[in-house]
N, C-alpha and C positions, 0 to 999 in steps of 0.2 A: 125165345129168339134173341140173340145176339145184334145190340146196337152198335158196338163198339170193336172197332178197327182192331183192338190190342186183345182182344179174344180170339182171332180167327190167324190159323198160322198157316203162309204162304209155303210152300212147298215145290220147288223146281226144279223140273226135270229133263235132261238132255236130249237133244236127239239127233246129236251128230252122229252116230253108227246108224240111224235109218237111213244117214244120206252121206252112208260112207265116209265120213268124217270131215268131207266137203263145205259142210255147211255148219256155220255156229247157230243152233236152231234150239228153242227152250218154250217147252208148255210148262204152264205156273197152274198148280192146283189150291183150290182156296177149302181151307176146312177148319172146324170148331170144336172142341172135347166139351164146350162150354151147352152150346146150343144143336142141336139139328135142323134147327128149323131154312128158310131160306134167308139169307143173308146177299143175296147176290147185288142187293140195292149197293151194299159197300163196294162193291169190285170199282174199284176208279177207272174211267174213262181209257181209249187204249186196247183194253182187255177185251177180246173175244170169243165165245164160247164155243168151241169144236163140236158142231155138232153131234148128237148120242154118247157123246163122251163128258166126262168129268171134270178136262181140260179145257186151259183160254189160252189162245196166244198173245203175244207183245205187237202191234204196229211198229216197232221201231228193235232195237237193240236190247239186246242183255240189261246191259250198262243201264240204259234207260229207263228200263222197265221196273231194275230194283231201283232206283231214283224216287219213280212214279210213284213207286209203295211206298216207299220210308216214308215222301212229301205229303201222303195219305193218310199215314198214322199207323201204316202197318210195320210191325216190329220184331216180329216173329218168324224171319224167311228165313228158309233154310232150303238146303241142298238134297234132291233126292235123289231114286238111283233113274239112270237113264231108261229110257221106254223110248 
């Protein structure tokens, strides 16, 4: 299991075309090549888990939310395709 913030890479994904483009809307998915195990202890505060799903939203903004991560330790976020 993965301690450490700089193993697990963020991954985010749009979903303005679910809401017609109206809305600037982004689930972040958290994952590890490193570990399987659960790591969710890291997800920093903010973050919520959609239920049955894989996916957390932001309480706040885009903007914010990669903030939250970096000031976290996570360093690995990248861009995925929109869902």
């Amino acid at each position: 299991m993965t301690n450490n913030t700089s193993d697990i890479t963020v991954i985010y994904h749009s979903r303005k075309k679910f809401y017609d483009y109206k809305r600037d809307i982004y689930w972040y998915e958290f994952t590890s090549d490193i570990s399987k195990g659960d790591f969710t202890s890291l997800i920093p505060g903010g973050f919520l888990n959609i239920p049955f799903t894989l996916y957390y939203e932001f309480g706040g903004s885009h903007e914010e939310a990669l903030k939250n991560l970096t000031d976290n330790g996570f360093i690995d976020i990248v861009e995925g395709d929109a869902i």
